[in-house]
C-alpha positions in Angstrom: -67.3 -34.6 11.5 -64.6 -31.7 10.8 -61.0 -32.9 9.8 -58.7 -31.9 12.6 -55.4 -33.5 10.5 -55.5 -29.9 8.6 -55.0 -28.3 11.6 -51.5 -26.9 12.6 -49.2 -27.3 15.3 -49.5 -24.0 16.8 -53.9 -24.5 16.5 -52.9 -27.9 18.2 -51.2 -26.4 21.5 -53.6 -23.3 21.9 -56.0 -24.4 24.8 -59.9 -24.8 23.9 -62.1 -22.6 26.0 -63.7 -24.7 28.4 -66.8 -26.2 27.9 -69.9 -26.9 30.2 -69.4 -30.7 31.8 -70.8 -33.6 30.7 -69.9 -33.0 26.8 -68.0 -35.4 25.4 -64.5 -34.1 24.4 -64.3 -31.0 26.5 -63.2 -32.1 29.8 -59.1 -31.6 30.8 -57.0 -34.1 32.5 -56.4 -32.2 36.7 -52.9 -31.9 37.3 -53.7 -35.3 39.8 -54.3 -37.3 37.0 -51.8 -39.6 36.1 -53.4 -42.2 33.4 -54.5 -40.9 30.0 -58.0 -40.9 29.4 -59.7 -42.3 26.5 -59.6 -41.2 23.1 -63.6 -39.7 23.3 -65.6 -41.6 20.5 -66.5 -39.9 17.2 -62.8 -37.5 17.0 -60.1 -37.7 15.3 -56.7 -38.5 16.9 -54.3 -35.5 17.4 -51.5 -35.6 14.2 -47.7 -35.8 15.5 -45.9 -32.7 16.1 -44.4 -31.5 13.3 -40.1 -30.7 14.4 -38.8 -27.2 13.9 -36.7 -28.0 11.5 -39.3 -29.3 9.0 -41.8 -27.0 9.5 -40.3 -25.1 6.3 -41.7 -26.5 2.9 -38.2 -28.0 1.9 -37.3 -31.1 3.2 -34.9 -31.0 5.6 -33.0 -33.1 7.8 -32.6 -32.8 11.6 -29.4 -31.5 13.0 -26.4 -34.3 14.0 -26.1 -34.1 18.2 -22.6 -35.5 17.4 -21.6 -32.9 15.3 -20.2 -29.3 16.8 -21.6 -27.0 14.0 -22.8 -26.7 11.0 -20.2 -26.3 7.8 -19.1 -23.0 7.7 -19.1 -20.6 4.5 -15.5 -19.7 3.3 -14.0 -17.1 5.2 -13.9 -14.6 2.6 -17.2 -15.4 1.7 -18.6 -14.3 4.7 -16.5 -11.6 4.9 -17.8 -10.1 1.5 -21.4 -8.7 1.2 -23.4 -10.2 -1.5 -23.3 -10.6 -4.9 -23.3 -6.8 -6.7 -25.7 -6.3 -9.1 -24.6 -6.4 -13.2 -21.7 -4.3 -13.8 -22.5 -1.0 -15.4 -22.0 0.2 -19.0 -20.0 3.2 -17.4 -18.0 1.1 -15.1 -17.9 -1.6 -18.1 -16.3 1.6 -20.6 -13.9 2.7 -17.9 -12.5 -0.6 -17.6 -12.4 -0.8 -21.5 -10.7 2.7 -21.3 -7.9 1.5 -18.3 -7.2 -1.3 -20.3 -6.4 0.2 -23.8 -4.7 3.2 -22.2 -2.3 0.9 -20.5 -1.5 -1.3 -23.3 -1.1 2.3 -25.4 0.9 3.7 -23.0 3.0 1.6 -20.1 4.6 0.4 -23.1 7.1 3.3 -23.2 8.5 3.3 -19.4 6.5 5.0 -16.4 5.7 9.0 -16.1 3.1 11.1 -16.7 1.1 7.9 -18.1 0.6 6.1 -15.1 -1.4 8.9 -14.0 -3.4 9.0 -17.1 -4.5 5.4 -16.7 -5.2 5.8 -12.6 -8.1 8.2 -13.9 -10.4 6.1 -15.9 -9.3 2.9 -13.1 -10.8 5.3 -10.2 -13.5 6.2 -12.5 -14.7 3.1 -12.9 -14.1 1.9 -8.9 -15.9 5.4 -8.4 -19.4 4.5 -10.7 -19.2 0.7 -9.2 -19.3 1.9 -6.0 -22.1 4.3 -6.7 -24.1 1.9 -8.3 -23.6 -0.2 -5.4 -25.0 2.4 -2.7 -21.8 3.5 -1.2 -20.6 6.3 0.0 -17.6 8.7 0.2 -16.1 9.2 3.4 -13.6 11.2 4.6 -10.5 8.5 4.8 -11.3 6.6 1.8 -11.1 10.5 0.2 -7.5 10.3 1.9 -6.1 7.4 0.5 -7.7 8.3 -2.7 -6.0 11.4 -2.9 -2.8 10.0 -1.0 -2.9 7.2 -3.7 -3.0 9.5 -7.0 -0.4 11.9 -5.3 1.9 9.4 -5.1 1.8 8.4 -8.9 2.9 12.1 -9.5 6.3 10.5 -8.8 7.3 8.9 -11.3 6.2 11.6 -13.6 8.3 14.1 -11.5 11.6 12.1 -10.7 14.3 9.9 -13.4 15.4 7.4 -10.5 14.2 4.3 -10.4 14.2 3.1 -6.6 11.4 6.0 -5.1 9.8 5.5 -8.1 9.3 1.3 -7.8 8.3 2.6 -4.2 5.9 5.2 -4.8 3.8 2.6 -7.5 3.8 -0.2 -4.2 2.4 2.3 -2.1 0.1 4.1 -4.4 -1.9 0.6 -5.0 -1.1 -0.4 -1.6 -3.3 3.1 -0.9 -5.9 2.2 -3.8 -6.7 -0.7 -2.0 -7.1 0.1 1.3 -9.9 3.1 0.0 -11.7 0.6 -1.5 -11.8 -1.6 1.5 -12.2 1.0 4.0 -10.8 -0.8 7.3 -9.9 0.0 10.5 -8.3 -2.3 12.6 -4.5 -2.9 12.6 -5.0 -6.4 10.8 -7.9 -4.5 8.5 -5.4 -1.9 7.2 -2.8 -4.4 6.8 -5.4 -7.0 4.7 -7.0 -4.0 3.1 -3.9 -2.8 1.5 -3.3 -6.3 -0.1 -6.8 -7.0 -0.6 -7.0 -5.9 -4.0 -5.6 -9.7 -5.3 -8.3 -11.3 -3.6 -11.2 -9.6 -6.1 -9.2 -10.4 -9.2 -11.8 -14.1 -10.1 -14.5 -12.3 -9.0 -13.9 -9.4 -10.9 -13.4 -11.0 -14.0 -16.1 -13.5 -13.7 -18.5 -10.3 -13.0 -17.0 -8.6 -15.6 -17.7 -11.6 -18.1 -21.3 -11.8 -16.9 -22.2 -8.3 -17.4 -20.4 -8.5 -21.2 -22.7 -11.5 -22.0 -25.8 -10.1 -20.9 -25.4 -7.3 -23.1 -24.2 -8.8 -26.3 -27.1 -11.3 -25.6 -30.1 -8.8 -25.6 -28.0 -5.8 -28.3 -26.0 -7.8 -30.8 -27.7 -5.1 -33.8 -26.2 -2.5 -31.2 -23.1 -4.2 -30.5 -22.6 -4.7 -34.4 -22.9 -1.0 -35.2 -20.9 0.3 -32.5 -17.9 -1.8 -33.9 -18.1 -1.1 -37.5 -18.4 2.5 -36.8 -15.2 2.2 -34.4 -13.4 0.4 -37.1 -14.2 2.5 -39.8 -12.9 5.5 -37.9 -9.6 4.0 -37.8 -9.5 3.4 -41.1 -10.0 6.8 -41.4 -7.4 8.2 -39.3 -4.9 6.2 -40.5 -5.5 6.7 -44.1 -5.6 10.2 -43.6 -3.0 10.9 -40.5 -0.6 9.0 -42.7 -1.3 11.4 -45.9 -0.9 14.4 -43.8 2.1 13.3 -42.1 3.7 12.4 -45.4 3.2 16.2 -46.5 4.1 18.0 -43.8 7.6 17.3 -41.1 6.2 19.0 -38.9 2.8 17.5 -38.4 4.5 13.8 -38.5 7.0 15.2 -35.7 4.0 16.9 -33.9 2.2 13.5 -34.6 4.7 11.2 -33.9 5.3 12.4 -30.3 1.4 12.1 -29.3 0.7 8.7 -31.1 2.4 5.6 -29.3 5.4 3.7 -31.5 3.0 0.3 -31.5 5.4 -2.1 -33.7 5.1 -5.7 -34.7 7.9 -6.9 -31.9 6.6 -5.2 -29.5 2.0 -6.6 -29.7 2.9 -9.4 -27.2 4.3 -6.7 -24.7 1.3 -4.4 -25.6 -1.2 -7.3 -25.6 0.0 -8.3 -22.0 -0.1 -4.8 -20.4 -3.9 -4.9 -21.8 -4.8 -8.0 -19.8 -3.4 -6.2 -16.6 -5.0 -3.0 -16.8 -8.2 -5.0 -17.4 -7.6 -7.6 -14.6 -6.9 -4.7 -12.1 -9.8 -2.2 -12.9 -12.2 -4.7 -13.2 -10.8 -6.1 -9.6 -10.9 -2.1 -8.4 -14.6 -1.9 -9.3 -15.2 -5.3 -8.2 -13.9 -4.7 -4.8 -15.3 -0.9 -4.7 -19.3 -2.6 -5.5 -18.6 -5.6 -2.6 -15.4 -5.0 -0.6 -14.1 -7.4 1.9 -14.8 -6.7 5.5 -11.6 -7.6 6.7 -12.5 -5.7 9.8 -14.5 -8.9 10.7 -11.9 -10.8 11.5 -11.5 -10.9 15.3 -8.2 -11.1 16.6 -8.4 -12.3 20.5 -7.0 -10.6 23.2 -4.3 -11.6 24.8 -4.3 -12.8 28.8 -4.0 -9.8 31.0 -1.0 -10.5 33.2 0.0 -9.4 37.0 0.8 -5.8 37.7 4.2 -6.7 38.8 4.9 -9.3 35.9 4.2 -7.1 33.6 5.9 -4.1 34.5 8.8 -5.0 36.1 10.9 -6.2 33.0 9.2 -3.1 31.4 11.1 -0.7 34.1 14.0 -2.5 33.7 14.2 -2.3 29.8 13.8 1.7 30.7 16.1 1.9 33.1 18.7 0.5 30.7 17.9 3.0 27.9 18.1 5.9 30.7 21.8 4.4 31.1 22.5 4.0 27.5 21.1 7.7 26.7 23.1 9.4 29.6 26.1 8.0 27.8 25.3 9.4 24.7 24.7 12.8 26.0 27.8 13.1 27.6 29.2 12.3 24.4 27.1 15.2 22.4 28.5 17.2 24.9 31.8 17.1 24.2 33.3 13.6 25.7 34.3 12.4 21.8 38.5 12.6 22.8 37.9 11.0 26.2 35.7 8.2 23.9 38.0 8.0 21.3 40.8 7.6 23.9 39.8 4.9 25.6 38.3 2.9 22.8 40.9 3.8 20.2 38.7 4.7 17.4 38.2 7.1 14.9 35.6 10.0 14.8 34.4 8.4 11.4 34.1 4.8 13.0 32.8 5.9 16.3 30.0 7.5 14.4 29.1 4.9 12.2 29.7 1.7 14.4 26.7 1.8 16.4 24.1 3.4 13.5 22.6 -0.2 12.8 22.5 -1.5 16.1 20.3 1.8 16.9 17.7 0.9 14.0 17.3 -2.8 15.0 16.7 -1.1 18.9 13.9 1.0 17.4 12.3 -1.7 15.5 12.8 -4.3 18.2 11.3 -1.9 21.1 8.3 -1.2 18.7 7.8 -5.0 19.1 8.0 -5.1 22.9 5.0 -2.3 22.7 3.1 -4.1 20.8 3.3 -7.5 22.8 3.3 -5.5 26.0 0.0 -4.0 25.1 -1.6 -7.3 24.1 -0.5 -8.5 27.7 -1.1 -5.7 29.3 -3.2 -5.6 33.1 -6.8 -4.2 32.5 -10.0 -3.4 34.1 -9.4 -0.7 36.3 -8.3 3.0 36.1 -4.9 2.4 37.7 -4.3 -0.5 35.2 -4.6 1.9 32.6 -2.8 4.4 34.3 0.5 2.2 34.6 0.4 0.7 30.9 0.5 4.9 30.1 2.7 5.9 32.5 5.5 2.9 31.8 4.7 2.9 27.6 5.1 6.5 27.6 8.2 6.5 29.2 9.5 3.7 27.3 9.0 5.8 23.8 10.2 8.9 25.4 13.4 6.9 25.7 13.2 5.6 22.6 12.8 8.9 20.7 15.7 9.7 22.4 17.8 7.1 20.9 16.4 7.5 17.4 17.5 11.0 17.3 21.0 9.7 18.9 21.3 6.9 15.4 20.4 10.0 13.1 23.6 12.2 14.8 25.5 9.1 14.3 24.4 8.9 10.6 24.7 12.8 10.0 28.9 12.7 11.4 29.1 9.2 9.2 28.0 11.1 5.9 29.9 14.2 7.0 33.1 11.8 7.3 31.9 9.2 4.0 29.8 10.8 1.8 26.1 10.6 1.0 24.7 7.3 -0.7 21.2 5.8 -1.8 21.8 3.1 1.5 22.3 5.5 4.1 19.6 7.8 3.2 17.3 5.0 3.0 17.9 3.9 6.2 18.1 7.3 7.5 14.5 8.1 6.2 13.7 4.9 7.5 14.5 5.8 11.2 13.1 9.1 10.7 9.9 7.2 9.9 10.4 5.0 13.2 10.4 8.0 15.1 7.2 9.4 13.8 5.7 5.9 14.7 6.6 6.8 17.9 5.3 10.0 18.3 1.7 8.4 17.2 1.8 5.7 19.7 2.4 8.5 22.7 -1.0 10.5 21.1 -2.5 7.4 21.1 -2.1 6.9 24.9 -3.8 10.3 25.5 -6.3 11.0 23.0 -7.2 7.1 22.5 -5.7 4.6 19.7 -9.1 4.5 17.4 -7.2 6.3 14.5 -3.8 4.6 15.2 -3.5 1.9 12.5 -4.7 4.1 9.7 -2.5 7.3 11.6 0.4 4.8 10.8 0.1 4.1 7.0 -1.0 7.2 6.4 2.6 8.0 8.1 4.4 5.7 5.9 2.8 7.0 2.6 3.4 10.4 3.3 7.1 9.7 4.0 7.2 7.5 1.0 5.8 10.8 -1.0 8.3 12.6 0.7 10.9 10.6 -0.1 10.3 11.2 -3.6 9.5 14.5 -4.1 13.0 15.6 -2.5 15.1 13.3 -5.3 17.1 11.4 -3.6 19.6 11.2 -6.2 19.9 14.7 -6.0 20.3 14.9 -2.5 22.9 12.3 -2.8 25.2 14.4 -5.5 24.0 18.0 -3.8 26.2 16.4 -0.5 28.7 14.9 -2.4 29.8 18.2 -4.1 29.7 20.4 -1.3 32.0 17.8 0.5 34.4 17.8 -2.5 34.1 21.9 -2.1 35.1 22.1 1.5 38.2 19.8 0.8 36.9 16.3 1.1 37.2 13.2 -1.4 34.5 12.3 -4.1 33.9 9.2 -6.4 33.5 9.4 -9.4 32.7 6.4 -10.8 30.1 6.3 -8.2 28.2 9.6 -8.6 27.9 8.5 -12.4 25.9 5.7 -12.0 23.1 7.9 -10.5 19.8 8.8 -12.6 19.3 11.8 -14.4 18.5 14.0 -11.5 21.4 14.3 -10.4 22.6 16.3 -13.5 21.6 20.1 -11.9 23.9 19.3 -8.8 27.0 17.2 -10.6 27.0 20.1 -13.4 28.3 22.5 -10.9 31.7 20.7 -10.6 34.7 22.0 -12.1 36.4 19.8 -15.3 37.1 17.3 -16.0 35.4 15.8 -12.8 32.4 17.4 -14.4 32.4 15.5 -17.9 33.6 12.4 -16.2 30.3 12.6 -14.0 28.1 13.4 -16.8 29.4 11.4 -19.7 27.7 8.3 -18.6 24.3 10.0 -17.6 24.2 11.8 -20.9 25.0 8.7 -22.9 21.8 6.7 -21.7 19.9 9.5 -22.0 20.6 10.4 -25.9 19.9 6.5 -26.1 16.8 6.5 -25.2 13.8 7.5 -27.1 10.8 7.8 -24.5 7.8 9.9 -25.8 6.7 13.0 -23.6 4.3 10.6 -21.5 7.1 8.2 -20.6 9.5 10.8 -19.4 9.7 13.0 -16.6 10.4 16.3 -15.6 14.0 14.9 -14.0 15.0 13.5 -17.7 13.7 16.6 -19.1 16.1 19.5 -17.2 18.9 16.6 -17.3 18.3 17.0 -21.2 18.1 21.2 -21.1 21.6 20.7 -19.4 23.2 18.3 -21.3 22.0 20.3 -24.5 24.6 22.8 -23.8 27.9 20.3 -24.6 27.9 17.7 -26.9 28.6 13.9 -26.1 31.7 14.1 -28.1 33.5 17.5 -25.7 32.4 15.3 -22.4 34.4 12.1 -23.3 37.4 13.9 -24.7 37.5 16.1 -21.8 37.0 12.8 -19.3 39.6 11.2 -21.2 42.4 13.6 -21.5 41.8 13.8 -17.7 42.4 10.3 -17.1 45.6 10.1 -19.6 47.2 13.0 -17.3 46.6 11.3 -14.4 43.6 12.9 -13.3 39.5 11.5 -13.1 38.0 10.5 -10.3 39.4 12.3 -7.6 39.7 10.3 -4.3 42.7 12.4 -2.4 42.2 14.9 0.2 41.2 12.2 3.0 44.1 9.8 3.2 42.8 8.1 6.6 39.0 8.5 5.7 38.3 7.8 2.2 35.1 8.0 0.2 33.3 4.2 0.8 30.3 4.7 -1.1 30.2 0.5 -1.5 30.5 0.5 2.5 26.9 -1.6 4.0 27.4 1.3 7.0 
């Protein structure tokens, strides 16, 4: 008698082929049939289905009808691809190399160095992701490039404030070609993403460490002693040489970082951070989050006519607001100053900041309008264009109107580090604008990434044409054309304002420099750590001695003279003023 309990569910449902009548076992129940028949003698009963969700040889349980779904995997779990492989020993050395250069060299102050440790960082992002199958495309090349371009900053410019911006942006740009997103919420988490691969990155880094000390200790061993013997050696020996020879020790003292006892915790913690982020680079360049995943609903599509009419309205009121303006560029600033009994100066500066928050707040009343925005047919689209487009247009219009009001402010104040922030900032804005409108023609695909590639380049801009310059460059042609100047404000700018502030007559001159040329005979960066702003301030400076600028500032100042702040009685120089 054959065993039919060793049969399986899907041998169980597949019909028999039908057998002559009369045999026991082979006849089928009709359709008409409505009581089983007998079990024929002699065979088996049929085994009990076996459930889908046990037909798997683990042991499983069947799902809960009360529950909605099953537990979900962390969202950045699911968002990152799986597990890389073991880290590689090129990857592994470049991360060794980031971190040794940094504690070597950020040390000192930020220049050229901060280039030299981007290198082996991409380097080791670069074989990670190789190792990993990816590939190059053309915008992670972008912000690659944009990224190390904007490092070239700090090794170009003395100030400070560009500088702190340039480093955000630059690993704002790292991140985002390592993430390689898209969307506008992709571009915005992919530029922060970075943090999120720090654990993981370390964890991998610690795995791939142990695996290779476990299976090469002999290796391990002689790599080590002959690393430390070659120390030994250039120690012994560099010292000698530098003993018997000024020049060499000069020579050698410049290339070979000033490590002291005071300063190993520094040192030691500037290691841990170039390790922590190159690991996290190469981490995130072998399994990057896809923060493109995360879907971001669409808003309801409202009425034609609720939509659009407070949209029309909104433009009619900056139609109003521009014609105003125009008539003023034209020539109405007496019958304005008549009837409002201000000054040129104040005219031009009062409404500057209530111009910027317009531009910033209209940018959010496209971006909700467009998430509410009536679609599904052509003329849908076609009014979303038509009443957008003119509401930028407008917009453009009154950007360019908060720049003329800056440009007569500075002409009548003076030049500071606020207003040409803000003025870059609005300059910016506009740009913005000018996307958006190619976006409604040519499609908005590219937009988000269009946008912070904007916003980098404008932040490379903004260094690259030293701001601090620019600032003492305006400030010493106003003094030359009969205007006021402070002083004891221009001083307190970085080093690159030197070329410009040099070309003032004494004793202004010396009084400008004196404090610019004390910190900077103070200081004691190596040639890494200082840039080619602190370098020409130095050629400069070289010419006069600290001792001739302060007597020169001071006899000044006992005859009455310094800073010089006459010339504009009405109007004076407010570099403190928040306008």
């Amino acid at each position: 008698m054959s065993d039919h309990t060793s049969e399986t569910p899907r041998q169980e449902d597949a019909p028999e082929r039908s057998e002559p009548s009369g045999q026991a076992g082979t006849s089928e129940p009709t359709a008409l049939s409505k009581a089983p028949l007998p079990e024929p003698r002699g065979v088996a009963p049929e085994p009990p289905k076996v459930p889908a969700y046990a037909q798997s040889g683990r042991q499983q349980h069947p799902p809960n009808p009360w529950q909605p779904g099953q537990p979900q995997a962390p969202a950045l779990s699911r968002l990152r691809p799986a597990r890389p492989a073991i880290i590689q020993s090129a990857t592994l050395y470049s991360v060794l190399a980031t971190a040794i250069l940094s504690a070597l060299l950020l040390g000192d102050g930020l220049g050229l160095n901060l280039l030299i440790v981007a290198v082996p960082a991409a380097l080791a992002a670069f074989f990670a992701a190789q190792a990993a199958g990816r590939r190059l495309r053309s915008w992670t090349a972008v912000w690659a490039v944009g990224g190390l371009a904007l490092l070239a900053v700090p090794a170009l410019r003395d100030a400070g404030w560009p500088t702190f911006l340039a480093v955000v942006s630059a690993v704002a740009l790292g991140s985002l070609a390592l993430h390689g997103s898209r969307s506008w919420l992709g571009v915005f988490l992919g530029s922060l993403g970075l943090f999120s691969s720090i654990a993981e990155g370390l964890a991998w880094g610690g795995r791939g460490v142990r695996e290779r000390m476990a299976g090469s200790r002999g290796r391990l061993g002689v790599v080590f002693r002959t690393t430390a013997v070659a120390v030994v050696l250039l120690i012994v020996f560099g010292a000698l040489f530098a003993s018997a020879d000024a020049a060499f020790a000069d020579v050698l003292g410049n290339l070979i970082p000033d490590v002291s006892v005071g300063g190993i915790p520094w040192r030691l913690f500037l290691f841990v951070v170039g390790l922590i982020g190159a690991l996290a680079a190469a981490y995130t360049a072998a399994a990057p989050v896809r923060w493109d995943g995360i879907a971001v609903r669409p808003g309801k599509a409202r009425g034609r006519l609720e939509w659009a009419l407070p949209l029309i309205v909104l433009n009619l009121l900056f139609a109003v607001f521009i014609a105003i303006q125009l008539t003023v560029l034209l020539g109405g600033y007496d019958k304005v100053m008549t009837e409002t009994d201000l000054s040129y100066s104040q005219y031009a500066r009062q409404g500057f900041w209530q111009l910027l928050w317009a531009t910033l707040l209209t940018l959010l009343v496209i971006a909700l309008a467009l998430r509410w925005s009536p679609r599904g047919r052509g003329s849908d689209r076609t009014l979303v264009r038509s009443v957008l487009g003119v509401l930028c247009l407008l917009t453009l219009i009154v950007v360019a109107s908060a720049l003329r009001r800056m440009d007569l402010y500075v002409d009548a104040y003076g030049l500071t580090r606020l207003r040409i922030s803000v003025a870059a900032v609005e300059l910016w804005l506009g740009v913005v604008l000018v996307l958006i409108m190619a976006a409604g023609v040519f499609g908005a695909r590219l937009l988000p990434r269009a946008v912070a590639a904007s916003a980098a380049v404008a932040v490379l801009a903004f260094g690259l044409i030293s701001p601090d310059g620019l600032i003492a460059e305006q400030n010493v042609q106003r003094y030359r054309n009969d205007h006021s100047i402070d002083i004891d404000y221009l001083r307190g700018l970085s080093a690159d304002a030197v070329p410009a502030l040099d070309a003032l007559p004494e004793p202004l001159r010396s009084c400008a420099l004196m404090d610019i040329e004390r910190s900077l005979r103070d200081s004691d960066d190596p040639w890494y750590a200082t840039s080619w702003g602190e370098a020409r301030a130095r050629d400069i400076l070289r010419k006069r001695s600290s001792n001739d600028l302060a007597q020169a500032c001071n006899a000044s100042r006992t005859s009455g003279g310094g800073s010089d702040r006459g010339g504009d009685g009405d109007d004076p120089y407010d570099p403190y003023d928040p306008y």
